[in-house]
C-alpha positions as CSV (number, residue, x, y, z in Angstrom):
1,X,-1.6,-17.4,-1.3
2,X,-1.5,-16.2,-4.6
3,X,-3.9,-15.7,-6.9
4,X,-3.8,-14.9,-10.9
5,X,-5.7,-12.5,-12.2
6,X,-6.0,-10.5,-15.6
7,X,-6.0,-7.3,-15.9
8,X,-5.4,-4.2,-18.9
9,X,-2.5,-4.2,-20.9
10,X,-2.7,-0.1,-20.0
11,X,-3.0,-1.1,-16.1
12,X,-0.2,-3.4,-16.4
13,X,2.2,-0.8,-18.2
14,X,1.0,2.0,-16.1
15,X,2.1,-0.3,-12.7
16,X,5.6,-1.6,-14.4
17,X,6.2,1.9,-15.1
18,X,5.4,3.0,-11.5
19,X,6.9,0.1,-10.1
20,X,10.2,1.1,-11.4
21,X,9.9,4.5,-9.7
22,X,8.7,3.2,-6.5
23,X,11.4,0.4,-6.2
24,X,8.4,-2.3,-6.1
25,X,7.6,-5.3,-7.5
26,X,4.6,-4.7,-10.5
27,X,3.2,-7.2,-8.3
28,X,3.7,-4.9,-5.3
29,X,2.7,-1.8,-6.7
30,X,-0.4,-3.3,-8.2
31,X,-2.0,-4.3,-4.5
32,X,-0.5,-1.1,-2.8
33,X,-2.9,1.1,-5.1
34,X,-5.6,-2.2,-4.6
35,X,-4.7,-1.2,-0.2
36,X,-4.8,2.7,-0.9
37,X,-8.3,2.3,-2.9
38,X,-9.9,0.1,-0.4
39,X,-9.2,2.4,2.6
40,X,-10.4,5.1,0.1
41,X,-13.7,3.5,-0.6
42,X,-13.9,2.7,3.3
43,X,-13.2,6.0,4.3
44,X,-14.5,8.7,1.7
45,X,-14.0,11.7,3.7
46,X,-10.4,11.7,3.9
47,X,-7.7,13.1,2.0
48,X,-5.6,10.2,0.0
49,X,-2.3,11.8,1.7
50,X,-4.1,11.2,5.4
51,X,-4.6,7.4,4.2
52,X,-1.1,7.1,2.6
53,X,0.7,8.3,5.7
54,X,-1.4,6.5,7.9
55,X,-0.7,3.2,5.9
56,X,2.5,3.8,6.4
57,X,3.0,4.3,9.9
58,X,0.8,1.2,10.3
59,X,3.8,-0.7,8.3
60,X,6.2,1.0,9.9
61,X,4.8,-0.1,13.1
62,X,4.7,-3.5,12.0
63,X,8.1,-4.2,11.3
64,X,9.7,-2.1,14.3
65,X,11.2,-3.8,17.1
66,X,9.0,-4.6,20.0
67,X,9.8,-3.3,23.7
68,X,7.7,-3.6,26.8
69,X,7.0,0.0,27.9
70,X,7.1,1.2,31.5
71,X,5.4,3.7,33.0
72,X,7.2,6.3,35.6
């Protein structure tokens, strides 16, 4: 679902710019720093790269190939 919303023309610059960068969508860049500030405001007592990295093994995790484990 998508949803329109308006936001600063200096927001919108500042995440095209970024986006180029990143190799992201402006779309894309704008609701990975929305994720990264959320988990932020969630969890105040942690450092952003803590929260980056663990957002990113999360993903990471999420798109790897499942395999049953077993033990011995």
């Amino acid at each position: 679902m998508s949803t329109v919303i308006r936001i600063s023309d200096r927001l919108a610059e500042e995440a095209k710019t970024r986006s180029k960068v990143e190799h992201r969508s402006m779309t894309s860049q704008l609701e990975y720093w929305a994720t990264i500030g959320k988990a932020a405001e969630e969890n105040p007592d942690l450092p952003f790269s803590f929260i980056k990295e663990t957002l990113l093994a999360m993903a990471e995790m999420k798109d790897a190939p499942k395999e049953e484990y077993t033990f011995g």
